[in-house]
VEXNUNU-783378 format. One record per atom (N, C-alpha, C): residue number from 1; chain; x, y, z; atom name. Coordinates in steps of 0.1 Angstrom, whole numbers, always signed. Atoms other than C-alpha are relative to their C-alpha. Layout:
BEGIN
atom n NUM | chain A | u X | v Y | w Z | atom CA
...
//
This chain:
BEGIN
atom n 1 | chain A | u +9 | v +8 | w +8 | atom N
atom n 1 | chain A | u +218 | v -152 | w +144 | atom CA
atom n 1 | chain A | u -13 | v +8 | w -3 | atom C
atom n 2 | chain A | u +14 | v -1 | w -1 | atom N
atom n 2 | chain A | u +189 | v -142 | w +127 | atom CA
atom n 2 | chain A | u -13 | v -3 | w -6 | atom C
atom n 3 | chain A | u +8 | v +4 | w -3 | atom N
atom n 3 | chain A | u +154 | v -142 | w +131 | atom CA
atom n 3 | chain A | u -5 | v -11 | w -9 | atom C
atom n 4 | chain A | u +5 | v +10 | w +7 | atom N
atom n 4 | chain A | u +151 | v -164 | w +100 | atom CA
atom n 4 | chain A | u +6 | v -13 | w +3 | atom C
atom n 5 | chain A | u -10 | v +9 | w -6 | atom N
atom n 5 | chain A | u +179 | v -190 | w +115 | atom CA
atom n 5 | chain A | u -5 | v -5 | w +9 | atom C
atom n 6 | chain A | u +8 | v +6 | w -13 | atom N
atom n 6 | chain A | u +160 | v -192 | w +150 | atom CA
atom n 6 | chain A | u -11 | v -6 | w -1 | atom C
atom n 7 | chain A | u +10 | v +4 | w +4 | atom N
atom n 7 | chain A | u +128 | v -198 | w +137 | atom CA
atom n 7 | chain A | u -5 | v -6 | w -14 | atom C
atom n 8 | chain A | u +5 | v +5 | w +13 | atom N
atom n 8 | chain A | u +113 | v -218 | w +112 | atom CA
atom n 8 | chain A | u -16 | v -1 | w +2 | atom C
atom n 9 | chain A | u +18 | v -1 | w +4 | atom N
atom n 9 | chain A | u +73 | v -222 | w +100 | atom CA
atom n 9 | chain A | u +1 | v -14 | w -2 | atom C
atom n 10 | chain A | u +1 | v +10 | w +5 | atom N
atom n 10 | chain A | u +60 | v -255 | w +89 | atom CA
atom n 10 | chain A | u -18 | v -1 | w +0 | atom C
atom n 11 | chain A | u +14 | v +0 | w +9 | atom N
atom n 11 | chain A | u +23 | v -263 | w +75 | atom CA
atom n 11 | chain A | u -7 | v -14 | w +7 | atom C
atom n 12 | chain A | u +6 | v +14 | w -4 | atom N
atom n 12 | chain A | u +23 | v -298 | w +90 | atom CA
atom n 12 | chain A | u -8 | v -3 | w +16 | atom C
atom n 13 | chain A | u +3 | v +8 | w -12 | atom N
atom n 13 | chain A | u -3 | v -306 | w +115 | atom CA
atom n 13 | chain A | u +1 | v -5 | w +7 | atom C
atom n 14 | chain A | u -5 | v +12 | w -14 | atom N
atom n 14 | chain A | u +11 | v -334 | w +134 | atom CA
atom n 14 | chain A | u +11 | v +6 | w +6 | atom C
atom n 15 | chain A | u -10 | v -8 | w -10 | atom N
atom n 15 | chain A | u +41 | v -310 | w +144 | atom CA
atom n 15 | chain A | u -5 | v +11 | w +8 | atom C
atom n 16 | chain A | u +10 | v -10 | w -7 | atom N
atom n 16 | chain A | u +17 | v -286 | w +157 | atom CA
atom n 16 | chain A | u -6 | v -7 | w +16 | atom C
atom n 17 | chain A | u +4 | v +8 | w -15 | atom N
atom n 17 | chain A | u +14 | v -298 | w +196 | atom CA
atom n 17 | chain A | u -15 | v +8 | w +2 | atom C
atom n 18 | chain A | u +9 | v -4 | w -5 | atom N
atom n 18 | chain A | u -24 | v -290 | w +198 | atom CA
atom n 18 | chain A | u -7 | v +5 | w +18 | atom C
atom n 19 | chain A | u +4 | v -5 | w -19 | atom N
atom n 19 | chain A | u -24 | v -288 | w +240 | atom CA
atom n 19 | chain A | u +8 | v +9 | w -1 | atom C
atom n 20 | chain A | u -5 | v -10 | w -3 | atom N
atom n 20 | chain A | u -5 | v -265 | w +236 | atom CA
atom n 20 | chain A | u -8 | v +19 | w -4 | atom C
atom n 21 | chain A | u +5 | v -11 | w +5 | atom N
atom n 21 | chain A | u -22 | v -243 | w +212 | atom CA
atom n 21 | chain A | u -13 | v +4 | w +7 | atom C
atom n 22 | chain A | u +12 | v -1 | w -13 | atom N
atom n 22 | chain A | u -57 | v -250 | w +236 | atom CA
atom n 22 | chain A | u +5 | v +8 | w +7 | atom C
atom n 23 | chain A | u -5 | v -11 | w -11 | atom N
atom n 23 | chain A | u -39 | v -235 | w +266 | atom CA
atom n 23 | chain A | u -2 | v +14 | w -5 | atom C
atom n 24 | chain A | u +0 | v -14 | w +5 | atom N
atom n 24 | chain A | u -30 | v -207 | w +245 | atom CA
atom n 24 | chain A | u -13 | v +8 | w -3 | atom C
atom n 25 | chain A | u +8 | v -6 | w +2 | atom N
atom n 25 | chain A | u -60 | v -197 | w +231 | atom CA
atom n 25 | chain A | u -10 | v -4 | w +8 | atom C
atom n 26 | chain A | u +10 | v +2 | w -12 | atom N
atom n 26 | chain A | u -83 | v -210 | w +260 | atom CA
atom n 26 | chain A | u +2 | v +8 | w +10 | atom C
atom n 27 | chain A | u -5 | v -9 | w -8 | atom N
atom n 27 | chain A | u -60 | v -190 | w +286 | atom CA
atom n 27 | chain A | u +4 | v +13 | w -3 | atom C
atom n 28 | chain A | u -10 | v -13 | w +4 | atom N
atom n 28 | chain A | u -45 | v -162 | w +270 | atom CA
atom n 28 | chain A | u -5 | v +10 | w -11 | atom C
atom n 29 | chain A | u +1 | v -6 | w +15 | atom N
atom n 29 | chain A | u -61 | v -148 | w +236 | atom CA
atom n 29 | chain A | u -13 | v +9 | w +6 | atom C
atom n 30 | chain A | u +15 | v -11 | w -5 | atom N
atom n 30 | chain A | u -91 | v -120 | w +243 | atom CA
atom n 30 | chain A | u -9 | v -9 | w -11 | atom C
atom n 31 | chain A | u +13 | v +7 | w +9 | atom N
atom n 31 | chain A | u -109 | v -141 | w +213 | atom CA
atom n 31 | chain A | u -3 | v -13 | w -1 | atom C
atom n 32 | chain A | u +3 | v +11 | w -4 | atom N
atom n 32 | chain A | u -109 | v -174 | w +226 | atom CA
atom n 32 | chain A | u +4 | v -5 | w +13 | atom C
atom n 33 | chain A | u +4 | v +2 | w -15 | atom N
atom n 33 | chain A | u -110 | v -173 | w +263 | atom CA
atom n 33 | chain A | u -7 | v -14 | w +3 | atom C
atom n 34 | chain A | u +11 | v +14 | w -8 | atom N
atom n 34 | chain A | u -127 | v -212 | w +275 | atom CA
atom n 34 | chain A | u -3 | v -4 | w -12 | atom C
atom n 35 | chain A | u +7 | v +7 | w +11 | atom N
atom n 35 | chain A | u -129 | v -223 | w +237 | atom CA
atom n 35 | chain A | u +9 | v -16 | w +4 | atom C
atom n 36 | chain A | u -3 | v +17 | w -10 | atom N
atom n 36 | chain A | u -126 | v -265 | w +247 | atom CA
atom n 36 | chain A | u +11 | v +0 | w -10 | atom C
atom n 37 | chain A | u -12 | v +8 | w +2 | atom N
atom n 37 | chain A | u -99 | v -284 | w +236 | atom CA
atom n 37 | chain A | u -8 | v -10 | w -15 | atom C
atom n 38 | chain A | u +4 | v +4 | w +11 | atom N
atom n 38 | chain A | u -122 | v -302 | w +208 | atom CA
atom n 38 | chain A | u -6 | v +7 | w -10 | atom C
atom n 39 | chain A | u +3 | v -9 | w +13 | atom N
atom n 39 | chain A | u -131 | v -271 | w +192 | atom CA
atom n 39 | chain A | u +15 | v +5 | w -5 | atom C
atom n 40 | chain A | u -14 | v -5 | w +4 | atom N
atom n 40 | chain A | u -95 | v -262 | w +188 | atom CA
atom n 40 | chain A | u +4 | v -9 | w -11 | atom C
atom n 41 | chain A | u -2 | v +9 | w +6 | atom N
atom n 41 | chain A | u -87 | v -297 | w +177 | atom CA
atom n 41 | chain A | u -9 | v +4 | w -18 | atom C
atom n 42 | chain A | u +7 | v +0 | w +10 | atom N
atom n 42 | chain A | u -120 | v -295 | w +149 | atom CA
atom n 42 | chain A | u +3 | v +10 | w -10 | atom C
atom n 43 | chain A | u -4 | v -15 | w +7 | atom N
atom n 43 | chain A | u -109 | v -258 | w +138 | atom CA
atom n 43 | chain A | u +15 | v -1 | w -6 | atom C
atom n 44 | chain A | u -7 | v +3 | w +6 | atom N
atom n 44 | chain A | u -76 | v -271 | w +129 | atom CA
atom n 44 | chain A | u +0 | v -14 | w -9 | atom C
atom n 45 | chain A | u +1 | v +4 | w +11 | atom N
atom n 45 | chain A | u -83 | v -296 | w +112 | atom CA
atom n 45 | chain A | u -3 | v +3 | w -13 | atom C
atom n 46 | chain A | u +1 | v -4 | w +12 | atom N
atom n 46 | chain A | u -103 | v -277 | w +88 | atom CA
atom n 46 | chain A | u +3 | v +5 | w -4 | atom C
atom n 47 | chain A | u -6 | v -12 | w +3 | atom N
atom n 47 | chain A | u -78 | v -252 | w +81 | atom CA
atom n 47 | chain A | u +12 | v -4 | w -3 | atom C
atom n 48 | chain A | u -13 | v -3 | w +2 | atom N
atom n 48 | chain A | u -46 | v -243 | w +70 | atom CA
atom n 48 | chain A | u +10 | v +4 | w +11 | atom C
atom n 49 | chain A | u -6 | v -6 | w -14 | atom N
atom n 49 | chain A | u -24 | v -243 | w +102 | atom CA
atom n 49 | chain A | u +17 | v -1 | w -4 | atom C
atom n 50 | chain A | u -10 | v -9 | w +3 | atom N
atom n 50 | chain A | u +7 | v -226 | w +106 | atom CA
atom n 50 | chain A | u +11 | v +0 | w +12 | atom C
atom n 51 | chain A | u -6 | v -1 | w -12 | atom N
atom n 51 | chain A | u +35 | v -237 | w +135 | atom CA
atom n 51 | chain A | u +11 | v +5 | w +0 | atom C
atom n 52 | chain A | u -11 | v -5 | w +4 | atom N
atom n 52 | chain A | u +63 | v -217 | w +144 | atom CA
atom n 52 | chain A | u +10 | v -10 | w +12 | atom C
atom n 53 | chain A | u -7 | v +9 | w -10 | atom N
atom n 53 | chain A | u +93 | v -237 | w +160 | atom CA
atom n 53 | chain A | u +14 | v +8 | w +3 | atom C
atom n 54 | chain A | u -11 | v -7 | w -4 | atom N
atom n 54 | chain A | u +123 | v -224 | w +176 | atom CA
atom n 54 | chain A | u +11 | v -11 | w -7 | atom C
atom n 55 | chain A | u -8 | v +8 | w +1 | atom N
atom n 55 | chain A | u +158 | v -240 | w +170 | atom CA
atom n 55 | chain A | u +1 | v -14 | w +5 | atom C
atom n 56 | chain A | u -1 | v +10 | w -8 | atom N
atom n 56 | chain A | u +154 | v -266 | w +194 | atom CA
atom n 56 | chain A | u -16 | v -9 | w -2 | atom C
atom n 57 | chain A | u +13 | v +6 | w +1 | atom N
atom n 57 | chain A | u +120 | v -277 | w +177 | atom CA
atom n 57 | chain A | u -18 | v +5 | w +11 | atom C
atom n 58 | chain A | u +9 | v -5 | w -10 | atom N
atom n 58 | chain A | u +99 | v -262 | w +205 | atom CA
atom n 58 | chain A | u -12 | v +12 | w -5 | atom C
atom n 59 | chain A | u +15 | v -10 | w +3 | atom N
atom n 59 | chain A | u +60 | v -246 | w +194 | atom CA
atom n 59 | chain A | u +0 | v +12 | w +9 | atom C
atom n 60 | chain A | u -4 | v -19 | w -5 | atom N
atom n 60 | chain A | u +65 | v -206 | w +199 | atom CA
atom n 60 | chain A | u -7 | v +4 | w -4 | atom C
atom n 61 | chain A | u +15 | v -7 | w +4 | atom N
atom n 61 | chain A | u +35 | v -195 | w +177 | atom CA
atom n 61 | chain A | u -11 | v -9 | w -5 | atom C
atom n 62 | chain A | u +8 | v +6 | w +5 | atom N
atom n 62 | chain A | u +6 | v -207 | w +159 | atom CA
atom n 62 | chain A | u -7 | v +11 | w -7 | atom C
atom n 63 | chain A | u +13 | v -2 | w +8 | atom N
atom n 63 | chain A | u -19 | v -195 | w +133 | atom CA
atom n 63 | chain A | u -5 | v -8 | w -11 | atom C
atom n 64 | chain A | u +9 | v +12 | w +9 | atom N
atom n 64 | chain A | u -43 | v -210 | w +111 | atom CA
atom n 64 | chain A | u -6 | v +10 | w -11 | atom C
atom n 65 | chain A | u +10 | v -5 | w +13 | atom N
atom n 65 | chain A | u -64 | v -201 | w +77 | atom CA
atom n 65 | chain A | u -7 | v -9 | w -1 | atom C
atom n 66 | chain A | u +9 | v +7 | w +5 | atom N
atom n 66 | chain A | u -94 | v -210 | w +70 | atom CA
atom n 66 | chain A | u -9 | v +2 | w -15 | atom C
atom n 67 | chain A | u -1 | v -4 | w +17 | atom N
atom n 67 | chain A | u -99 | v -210 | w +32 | atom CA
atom n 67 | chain A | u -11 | v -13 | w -7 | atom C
atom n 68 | chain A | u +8 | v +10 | w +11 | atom N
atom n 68 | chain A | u -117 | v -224 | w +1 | atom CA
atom n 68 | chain A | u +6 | v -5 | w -6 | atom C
atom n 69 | chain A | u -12 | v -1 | w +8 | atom N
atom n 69 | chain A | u -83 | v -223 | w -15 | atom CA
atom n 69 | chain A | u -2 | v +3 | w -15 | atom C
atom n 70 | chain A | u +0 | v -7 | w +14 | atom N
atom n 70 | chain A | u -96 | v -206 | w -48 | atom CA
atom n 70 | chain A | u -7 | v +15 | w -1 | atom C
atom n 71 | chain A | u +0 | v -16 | w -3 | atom N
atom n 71 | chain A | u -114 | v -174 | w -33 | atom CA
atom n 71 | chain A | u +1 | v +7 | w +9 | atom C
atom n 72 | chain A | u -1 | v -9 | w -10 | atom N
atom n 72 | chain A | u -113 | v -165 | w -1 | atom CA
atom n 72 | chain A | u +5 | v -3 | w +12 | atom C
atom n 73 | chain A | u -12 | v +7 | w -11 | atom N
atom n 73 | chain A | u -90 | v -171 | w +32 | atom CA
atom n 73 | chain A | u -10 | v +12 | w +14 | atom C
atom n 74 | chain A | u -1 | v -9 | w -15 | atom N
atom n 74 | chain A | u -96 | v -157 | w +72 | atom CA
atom n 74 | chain A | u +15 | v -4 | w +4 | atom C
atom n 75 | chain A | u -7 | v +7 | w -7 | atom N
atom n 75 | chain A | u -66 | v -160 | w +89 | atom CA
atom n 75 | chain A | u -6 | v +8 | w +17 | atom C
atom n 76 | chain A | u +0 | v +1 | w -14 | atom N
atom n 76 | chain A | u -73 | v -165 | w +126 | atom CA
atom n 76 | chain A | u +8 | v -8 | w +9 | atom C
atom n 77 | chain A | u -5 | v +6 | w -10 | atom N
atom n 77 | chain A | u -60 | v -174 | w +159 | atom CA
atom n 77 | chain A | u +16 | v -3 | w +1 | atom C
atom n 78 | chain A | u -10 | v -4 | w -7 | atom N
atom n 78 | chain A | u -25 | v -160 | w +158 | atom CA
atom n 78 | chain A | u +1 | v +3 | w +15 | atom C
atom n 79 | chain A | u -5 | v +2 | w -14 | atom N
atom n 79 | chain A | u -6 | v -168 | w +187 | atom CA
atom n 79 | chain A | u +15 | v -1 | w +0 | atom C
atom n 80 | chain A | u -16 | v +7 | w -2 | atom N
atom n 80 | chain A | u +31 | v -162 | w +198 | atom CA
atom n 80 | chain A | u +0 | v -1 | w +17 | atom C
atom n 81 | chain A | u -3 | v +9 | w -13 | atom N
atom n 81 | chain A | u +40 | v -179 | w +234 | atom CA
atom n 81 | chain A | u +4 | v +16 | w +4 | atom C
atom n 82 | chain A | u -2 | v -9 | w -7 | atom N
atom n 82 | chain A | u +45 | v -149 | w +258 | atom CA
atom n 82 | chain A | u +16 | v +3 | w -4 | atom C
atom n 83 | chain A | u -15 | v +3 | w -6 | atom N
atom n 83 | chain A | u +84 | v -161 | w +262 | atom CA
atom n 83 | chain A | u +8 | v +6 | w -14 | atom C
atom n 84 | chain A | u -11 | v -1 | w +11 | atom N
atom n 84 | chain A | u +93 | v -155 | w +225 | atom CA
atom n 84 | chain A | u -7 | v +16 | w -6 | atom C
atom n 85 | chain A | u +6 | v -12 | w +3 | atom N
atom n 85 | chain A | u +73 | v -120 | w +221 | atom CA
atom n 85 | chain A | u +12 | v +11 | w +0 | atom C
atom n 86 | chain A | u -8 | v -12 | w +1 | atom N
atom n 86 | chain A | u +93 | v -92 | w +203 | atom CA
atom n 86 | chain A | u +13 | v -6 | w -3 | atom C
atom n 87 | chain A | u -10 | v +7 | w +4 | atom N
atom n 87 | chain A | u +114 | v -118 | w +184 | atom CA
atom n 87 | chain A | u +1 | v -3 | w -15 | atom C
atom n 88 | chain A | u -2 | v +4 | w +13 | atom N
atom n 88 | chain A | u +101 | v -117 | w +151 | atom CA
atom n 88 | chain A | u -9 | v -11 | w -3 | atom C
atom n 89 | chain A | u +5 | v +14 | w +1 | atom N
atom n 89 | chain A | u +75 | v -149 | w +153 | atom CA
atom n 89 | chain A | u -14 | v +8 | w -4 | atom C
atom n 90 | chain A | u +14 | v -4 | w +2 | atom N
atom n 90 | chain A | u +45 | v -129 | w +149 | atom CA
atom n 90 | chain A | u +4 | v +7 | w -18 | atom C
atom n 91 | chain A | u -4 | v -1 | w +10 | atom N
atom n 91 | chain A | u +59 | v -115 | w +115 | atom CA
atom n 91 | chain A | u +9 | v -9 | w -8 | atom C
atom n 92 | chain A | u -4 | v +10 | w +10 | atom N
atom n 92 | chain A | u +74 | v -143 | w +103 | atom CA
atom n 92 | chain A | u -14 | v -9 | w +0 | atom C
atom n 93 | chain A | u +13 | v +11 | w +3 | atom N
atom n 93 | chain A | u +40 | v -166 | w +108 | atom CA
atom n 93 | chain A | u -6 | v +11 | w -8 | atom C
atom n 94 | chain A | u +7 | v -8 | w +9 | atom N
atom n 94 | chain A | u +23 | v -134 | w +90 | atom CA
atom n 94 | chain A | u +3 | v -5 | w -16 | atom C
atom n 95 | chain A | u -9 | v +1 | w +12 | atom N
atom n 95 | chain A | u +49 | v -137 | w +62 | atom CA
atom n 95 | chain A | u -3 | v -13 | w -8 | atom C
atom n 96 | chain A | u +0 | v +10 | w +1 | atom N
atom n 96 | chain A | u +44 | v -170 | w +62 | atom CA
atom n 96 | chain A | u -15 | v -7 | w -11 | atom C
atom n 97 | chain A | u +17 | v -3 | w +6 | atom N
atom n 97 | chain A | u +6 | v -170 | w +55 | atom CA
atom n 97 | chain A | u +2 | v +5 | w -14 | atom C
atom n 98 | chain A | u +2 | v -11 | w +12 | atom N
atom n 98 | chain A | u +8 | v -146 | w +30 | atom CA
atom n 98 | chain A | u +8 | v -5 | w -12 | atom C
atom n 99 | chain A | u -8 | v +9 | w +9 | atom N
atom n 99 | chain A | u +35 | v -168 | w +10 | atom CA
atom n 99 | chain A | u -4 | v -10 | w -5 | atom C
atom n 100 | chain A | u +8 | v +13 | w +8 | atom N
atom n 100 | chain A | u +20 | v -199 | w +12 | atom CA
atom n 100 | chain A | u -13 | v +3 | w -5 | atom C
atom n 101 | chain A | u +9 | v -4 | w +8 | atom N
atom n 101 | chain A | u -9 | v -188 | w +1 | atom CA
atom n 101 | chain A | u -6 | v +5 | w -11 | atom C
atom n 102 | chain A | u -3 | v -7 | w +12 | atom N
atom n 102 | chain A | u +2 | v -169 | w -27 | atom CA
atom n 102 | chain A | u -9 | v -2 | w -13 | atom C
atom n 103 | chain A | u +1 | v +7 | w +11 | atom N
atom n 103 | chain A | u -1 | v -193 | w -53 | atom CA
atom n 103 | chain A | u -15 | v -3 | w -2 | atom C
atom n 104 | chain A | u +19 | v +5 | w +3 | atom N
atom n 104 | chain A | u -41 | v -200 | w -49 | atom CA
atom n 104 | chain A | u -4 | v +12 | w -3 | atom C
atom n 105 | chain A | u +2 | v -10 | w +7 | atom N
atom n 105 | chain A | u -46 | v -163 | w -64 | atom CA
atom n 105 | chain A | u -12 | v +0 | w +9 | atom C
atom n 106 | chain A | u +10 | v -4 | w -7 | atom N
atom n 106 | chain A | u -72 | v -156 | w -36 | atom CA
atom n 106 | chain A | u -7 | v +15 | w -2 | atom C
atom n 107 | chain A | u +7 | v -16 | w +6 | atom N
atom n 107 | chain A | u -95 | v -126 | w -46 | atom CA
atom n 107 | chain A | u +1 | v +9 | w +17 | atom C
atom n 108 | chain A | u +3 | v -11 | w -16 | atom N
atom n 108 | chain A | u -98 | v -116 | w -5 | atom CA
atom n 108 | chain A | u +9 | v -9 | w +11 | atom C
atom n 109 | chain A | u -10 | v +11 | w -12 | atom N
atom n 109 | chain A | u -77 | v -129 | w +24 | atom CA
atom n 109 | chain A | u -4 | v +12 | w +11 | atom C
atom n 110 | chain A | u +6 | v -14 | w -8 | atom N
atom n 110 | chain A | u -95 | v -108 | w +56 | atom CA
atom n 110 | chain A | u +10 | v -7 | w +14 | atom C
atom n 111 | chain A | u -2 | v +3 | w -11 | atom N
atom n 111 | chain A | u -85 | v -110 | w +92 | atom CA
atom n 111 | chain A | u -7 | v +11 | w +10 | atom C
atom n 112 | chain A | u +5 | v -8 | w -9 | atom N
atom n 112 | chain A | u -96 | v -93 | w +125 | atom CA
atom n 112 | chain A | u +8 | v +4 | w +11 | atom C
atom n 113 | chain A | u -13 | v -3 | w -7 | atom N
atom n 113 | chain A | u -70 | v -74 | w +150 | atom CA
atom n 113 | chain A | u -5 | v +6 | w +11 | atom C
atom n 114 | chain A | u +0 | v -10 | w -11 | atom N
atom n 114 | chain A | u -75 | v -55 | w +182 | atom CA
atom n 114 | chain A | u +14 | v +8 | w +2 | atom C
atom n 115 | chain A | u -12 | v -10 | w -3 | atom N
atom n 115 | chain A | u -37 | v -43 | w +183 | atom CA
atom n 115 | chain A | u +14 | v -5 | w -8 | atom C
atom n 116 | chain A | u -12 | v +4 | w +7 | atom N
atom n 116 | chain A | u -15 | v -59 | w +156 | atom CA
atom n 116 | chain A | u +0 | v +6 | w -17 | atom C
atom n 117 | chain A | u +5 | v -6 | w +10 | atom N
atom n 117 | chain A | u -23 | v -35 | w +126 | atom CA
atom n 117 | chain A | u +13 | v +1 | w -3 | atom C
atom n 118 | chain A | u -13 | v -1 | w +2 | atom N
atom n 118 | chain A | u +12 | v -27 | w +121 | atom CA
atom n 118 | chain A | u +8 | v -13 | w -4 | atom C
atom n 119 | chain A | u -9 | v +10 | w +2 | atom N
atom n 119 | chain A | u +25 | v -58 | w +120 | atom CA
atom n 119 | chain A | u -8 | v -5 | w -16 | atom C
atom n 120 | chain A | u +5 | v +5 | w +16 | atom N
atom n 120 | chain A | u -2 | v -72 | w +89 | atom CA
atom n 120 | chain A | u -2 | v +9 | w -13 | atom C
atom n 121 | chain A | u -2 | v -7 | w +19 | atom N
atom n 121 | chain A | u +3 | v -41 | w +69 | atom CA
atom n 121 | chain A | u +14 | v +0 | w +0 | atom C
atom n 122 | chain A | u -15 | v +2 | w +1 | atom N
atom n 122 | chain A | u +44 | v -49 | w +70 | atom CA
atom n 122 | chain A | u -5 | v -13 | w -11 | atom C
atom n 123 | chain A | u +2 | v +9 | w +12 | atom N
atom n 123 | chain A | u +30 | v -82 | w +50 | atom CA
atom n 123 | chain A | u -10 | v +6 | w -12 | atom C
atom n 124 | chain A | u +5 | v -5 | w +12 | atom N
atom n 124 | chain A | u +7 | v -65 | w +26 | atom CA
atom n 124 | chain A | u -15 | v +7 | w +5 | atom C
atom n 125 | chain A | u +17 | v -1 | w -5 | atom N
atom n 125 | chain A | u -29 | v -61 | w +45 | atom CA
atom n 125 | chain A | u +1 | v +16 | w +2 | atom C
atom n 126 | chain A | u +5 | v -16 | w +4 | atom N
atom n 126 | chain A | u -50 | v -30 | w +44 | atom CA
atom n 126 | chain A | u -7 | v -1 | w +13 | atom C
atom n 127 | chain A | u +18 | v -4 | w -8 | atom N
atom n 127 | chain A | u -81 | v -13 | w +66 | atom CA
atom n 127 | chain A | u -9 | v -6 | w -11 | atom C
atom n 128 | chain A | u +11 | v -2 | w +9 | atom N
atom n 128 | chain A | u -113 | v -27 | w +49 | atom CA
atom n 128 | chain A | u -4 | v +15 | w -4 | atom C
atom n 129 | chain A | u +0 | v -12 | w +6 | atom N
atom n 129 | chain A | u -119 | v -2 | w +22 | atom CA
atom n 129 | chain A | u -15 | v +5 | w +3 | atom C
atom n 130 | chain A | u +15 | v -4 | w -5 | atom N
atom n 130 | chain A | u -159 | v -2 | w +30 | atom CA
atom n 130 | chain A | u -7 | v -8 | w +12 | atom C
atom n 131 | chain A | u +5 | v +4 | w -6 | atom N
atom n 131 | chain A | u -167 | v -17 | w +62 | atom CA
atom n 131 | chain A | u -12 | v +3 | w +5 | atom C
atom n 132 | chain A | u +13 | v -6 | w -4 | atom N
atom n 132 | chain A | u -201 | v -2 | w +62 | atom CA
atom n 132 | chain A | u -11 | v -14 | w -8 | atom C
atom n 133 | chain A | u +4 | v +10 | w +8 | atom N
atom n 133 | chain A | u -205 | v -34 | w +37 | atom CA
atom n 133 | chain A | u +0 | v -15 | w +6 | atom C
atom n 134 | chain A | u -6 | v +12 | w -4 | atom N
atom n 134 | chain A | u -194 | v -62 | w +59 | atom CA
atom n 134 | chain A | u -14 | v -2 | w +13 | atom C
atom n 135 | chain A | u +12 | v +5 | w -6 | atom N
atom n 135 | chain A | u -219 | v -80 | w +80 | atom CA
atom n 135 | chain A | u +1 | v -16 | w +7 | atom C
atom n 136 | chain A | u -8 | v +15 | w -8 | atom N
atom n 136 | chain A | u -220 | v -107 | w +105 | atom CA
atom n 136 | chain A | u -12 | v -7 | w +8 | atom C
atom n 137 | chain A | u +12 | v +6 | w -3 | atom N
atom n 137 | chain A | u -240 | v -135 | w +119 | atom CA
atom n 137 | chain A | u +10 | v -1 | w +13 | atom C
atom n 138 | chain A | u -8 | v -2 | w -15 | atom N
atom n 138 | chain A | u -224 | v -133 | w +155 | atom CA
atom n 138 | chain A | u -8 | v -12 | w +13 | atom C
atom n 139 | chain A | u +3 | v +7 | w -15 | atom N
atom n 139 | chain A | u -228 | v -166 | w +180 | atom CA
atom n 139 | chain A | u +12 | v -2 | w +6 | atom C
atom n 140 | chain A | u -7 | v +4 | w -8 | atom N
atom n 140 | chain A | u -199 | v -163 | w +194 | atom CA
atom n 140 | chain A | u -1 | v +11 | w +15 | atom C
atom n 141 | chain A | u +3 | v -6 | w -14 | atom N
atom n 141 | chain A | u -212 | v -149 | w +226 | atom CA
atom n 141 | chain A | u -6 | v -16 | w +4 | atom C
atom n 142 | chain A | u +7 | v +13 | w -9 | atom N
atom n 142 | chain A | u -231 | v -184 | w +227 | atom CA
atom n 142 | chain A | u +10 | v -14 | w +1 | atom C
atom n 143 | chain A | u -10 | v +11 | w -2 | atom N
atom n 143 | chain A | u -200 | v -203 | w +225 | atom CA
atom n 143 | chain A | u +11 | v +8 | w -4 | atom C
atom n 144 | chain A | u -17 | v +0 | w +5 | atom N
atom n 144 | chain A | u -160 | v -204 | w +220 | atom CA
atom n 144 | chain A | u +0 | v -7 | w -9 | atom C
//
């Protein structure tokens, strides 16, 4: 079987088990270590979320976009479950992104990686061409 058979994507927030995605990114993610359970909630709401499900229905990944939907997109807070890593779930939610999102002709779609470069230039993404230009208001030291 494959990887497109096992897994499927879906867009719809109510199939997205949010205790699960907390765990995930409260326990396990280097970029949201202790972020609560109602910032997770609030941050999906106002985004574009992204669940990946196995055959059996069961939440395997997650990511989200946070967008204007006419210029400019982040995607953050990819997540695949430990158990299904090195199966294809982190490039298919990539793919996934990058599809649905197509159609809003977005001038920029950015993201930020510690160790998955390889996997977002297989869907189209670059290195920032001048990040000597990019600039940041940084409180996330004063919260998750």
């Amino acid at each position: 079987m494959t990887t497109a058979h096992r897994f499927s994507v879906d867009t719809d927030l109510g199939r997205i088990d949010l205790d699960t995605v907390h765990r995930w990114l409260s326990t396990d993610s280097y970029w949201a270590i202790g972020r609560s359970r109602e910032t997770v909630q609030r941050a999906a709401e106002g985004s574009l979320n992204f669940g990946a499900f196995d055959a059996d229905g069961a939440l395997c990944g997650y990511a989200r976009v946070v967008t204007d939907r006419a210029t400019f997109a982040w995607l953050c807070d990819v997540y695949v479950d430990r158990a299904r890593r090195g199966e294809g779930v982190g490039h298919m939610l990539a793919r996934s992104v990058v599809d649905t999102i197509a159609p809003m002709q977005l001038l920029r779609v950015m993201l930020a990686t510690h160790d998955a470069h390889e996997l977002y230039e297989h869907v189209g993404f670059m290195p920032v061409p001048h990040p000597e230009h990019l600039m940041l208001l940084d409180r996330g030291s004063q919260r998750a």
